[in-house]
C-alpha positions in Angstrom: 94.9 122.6 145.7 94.3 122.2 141.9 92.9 125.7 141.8 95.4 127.6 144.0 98.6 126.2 142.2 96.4 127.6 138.5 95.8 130.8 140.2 99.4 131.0 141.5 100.5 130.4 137.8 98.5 132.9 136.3 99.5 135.7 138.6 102.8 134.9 138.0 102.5 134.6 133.9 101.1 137.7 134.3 103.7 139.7 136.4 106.3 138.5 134.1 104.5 139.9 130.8 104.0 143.0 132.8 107.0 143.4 133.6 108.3 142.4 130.4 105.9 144.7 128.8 107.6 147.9 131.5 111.3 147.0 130.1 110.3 146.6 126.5 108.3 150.3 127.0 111.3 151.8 128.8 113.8 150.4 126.5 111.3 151.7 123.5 111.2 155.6 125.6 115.1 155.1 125.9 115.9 154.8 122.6 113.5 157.3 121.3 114.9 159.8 123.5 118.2 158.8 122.5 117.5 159.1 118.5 115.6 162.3 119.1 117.9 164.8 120.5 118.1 167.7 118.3 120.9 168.1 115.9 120.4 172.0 115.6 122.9 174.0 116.9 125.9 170.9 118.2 129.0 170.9 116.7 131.3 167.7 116.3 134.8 166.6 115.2 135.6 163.1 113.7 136.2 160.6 116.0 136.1 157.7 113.5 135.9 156.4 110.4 134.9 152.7 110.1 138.0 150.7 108.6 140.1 153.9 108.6 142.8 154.9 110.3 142.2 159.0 110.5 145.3 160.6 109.2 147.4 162.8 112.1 147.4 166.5 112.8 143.8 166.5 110.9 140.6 168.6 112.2 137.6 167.2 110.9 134.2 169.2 112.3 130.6 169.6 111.7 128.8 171.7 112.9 124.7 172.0 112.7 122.5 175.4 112.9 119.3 177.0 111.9 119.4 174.4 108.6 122.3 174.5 107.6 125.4 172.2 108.0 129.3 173.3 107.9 132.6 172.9 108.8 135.9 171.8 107.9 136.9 168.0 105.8 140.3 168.2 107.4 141.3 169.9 103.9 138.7 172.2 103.0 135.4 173.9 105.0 132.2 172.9 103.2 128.7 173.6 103.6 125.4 172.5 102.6 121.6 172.0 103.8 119.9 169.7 105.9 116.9 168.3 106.7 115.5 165.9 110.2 112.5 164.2 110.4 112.3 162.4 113.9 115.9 160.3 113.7 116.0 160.8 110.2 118.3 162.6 108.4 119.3 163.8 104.9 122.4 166.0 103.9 122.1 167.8 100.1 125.0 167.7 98.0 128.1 169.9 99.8 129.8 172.7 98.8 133.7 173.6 99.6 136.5 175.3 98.9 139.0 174.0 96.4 142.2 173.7 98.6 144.6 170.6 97.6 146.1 168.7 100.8 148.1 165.6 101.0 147.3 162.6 99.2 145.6 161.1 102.8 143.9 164.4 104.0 142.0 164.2 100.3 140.9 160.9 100.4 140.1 160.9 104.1 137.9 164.1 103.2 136.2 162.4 100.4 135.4 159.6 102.4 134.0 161.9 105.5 131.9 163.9 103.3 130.4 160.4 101.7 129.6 159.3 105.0 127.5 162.4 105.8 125.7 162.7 102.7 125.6 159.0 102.6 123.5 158.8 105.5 120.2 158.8 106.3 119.7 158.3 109.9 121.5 159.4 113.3 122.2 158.6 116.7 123.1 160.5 119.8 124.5 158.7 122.7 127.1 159.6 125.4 127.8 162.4 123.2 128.4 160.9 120.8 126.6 161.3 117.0 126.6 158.2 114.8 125.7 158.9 111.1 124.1 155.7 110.0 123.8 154.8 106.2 120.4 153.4 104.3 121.5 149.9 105.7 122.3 150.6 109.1 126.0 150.5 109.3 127.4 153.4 111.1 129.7 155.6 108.5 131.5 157.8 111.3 131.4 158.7 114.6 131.8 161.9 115.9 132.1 163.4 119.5 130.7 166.5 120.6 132.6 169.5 120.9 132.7 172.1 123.3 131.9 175.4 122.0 133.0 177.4 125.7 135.8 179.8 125.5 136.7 180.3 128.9 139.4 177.7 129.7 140.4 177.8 126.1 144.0 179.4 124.6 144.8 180.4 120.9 147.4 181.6 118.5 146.9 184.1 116.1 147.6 183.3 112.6 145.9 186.4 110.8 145.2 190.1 111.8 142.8 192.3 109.4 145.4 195.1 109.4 142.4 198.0 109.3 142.9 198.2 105.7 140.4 195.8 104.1 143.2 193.0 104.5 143.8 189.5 106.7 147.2 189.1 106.9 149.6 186.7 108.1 152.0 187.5 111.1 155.7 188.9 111.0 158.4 186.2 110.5 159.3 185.1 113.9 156.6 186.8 116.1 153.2 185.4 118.6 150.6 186.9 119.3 148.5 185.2 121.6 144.9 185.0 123.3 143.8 183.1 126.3 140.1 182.9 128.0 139.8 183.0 131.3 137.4 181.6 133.7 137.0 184.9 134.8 135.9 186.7 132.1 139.5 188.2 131.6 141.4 187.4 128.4 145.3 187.7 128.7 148.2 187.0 125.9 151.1 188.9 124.3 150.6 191.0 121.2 153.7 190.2 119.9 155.8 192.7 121.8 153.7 193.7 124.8 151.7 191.7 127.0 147.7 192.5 127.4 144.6 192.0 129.1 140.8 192.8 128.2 137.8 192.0 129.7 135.5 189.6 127.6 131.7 188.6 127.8 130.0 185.7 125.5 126.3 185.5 125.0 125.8 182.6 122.4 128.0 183.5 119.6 128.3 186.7 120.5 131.7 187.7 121.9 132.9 191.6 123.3 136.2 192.8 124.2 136.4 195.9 126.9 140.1 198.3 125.3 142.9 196.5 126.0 145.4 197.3 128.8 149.2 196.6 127.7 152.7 197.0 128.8 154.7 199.8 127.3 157.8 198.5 126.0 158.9 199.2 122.7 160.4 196.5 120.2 163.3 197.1 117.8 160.9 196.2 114.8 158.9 198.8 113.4 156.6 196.4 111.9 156.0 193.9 115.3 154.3 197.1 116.8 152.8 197.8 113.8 151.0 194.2 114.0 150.6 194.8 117.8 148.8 198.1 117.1 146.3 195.9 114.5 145.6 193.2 116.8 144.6 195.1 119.8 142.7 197.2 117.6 140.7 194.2 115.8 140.2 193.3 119.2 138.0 195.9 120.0 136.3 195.5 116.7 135.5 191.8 117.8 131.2 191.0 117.7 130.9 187.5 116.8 132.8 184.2 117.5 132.8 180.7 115.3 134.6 178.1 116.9 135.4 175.0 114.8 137.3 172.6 116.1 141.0 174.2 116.4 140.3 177.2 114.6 138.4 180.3 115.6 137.1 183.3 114.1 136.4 186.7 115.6 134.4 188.6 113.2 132.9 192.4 112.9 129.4 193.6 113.5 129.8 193.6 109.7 131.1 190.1 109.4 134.2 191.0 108.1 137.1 188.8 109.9 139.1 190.6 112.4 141.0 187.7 113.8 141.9 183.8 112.9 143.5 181.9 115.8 144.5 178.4 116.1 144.4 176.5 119.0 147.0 176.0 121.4 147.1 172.6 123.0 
């Protein structure tokens, strides 16, 4: 009796460290998988700030690719290298523009561009990217951002004019661009209303001409701008979506249109 209670005890004792030892290597795969989920080519915007409340009507993005980190503070776009080593991560000093904001877009900036060069770790969960500093603590949490178009509407807010020149729209006018699911984009051109055909491979981005109403607006310079946007349109090769702004660039990289997001 002696012997089968023992033998009893050891086959459970040893089911219990086996099984012990399956959740400890699961939990160990988990997180491993978790950590290691590549950072190039996602794109982010600022969900939080730990022990900050983010200021309103602020875009805050970042965006990874090829090397290279970018995006937008919530006052000015900066960029910079990185590098990743397993869940590692290091972020050199940041470049930017020189725009000044209000007194709480500046220091929430500051403090968002700390926490990424301050950190030296990540985390991807529920997407979700945590940028952990040298002692753990999580400086800011981001959430991923969807970089599809269809589904998506915008407002334009400059027009290269086809002389060399982005330029801001006539007092009182919309022009407007809205992705379909369809692969049709529709909107007004700030006199007429439109539609164009649109395909998206990667960042790539093509507009078929544009089909428009014919009426004619008392302004000689609304169909002036009308005649630029559709025009840019077609000139259209590249998108950049960051957070609420987007960019449709040339085959040359010049910038044909800037739109902002229409909620």
């Amino acid at each position: 009796m002696q012997i089968v209670t023992r033998l009893r005890a050891n086959a459970i004792s040893t089911a219990v460290f086996a099984l012990a030892a399956l959740m400890s290597s699961t939990m160990t795969a988990s997180q491993s998988a978790e950590t290691r989920i590549p950072l190039d080519g996602t794109a982010w915007t600022l969900a939080a700030l730990p022990g900050k409340t983010l200021a309103g009507n602020s875009s805050v993005t970042l965006q990874f690719d090829a090397g290279r980190v970018s995006g937008a503070d919530g006052c000015n776009r900066y960029s910079g290298t990185y590098v990743v080593n397993d869940s590692a991560l290091r972020v050199s000093a940041l470049a930017s523009t020189q725009m000044a904001c209000a007194p709480e877009l500046m220091t929430q900036a500051k403090a968002f561009t700390s926490a990424l060069t301050d950190a030296r770790s990540y985390r991807i969960a529920n997407d979700q990217l945590a940028l952990i500093g040298p002692d753990g603590v999580v400086l800011a949490t981001l959430v991923a951002q969807s970089r599809e178009l269809a589904g998506t509407s915008w407002s334009a807010t400059g027009i290269n004019n086809g002389k060399q020149a982005v330029v801001g729209l006539v007092q009182g006018t919309s022009v407007t661009l809205a992705f379909g699911a369809d692969g049709r984009a529709t909107g007004s051109a700030g006199c007429n209303s439109y539609t164009a055909g649109y395909s998206v491979d990667g960042s790539n981005l093509k507009f078929t001409p544009a089909a428009a109403t014919r009426k004619m607006c008392a302004q000689p310079d609304v169909m002036d701008q009308e005649i630029a946007f559709l025009k840019a349109l077609e000139t259209v090769a590249t998108a950049r979506l960051d957070g609420d702004q987007l960019e449709l660039r040339t085959a040359g990289d010049a910038l044909a249109l800037f739109l902002k997001r229409v909620p």
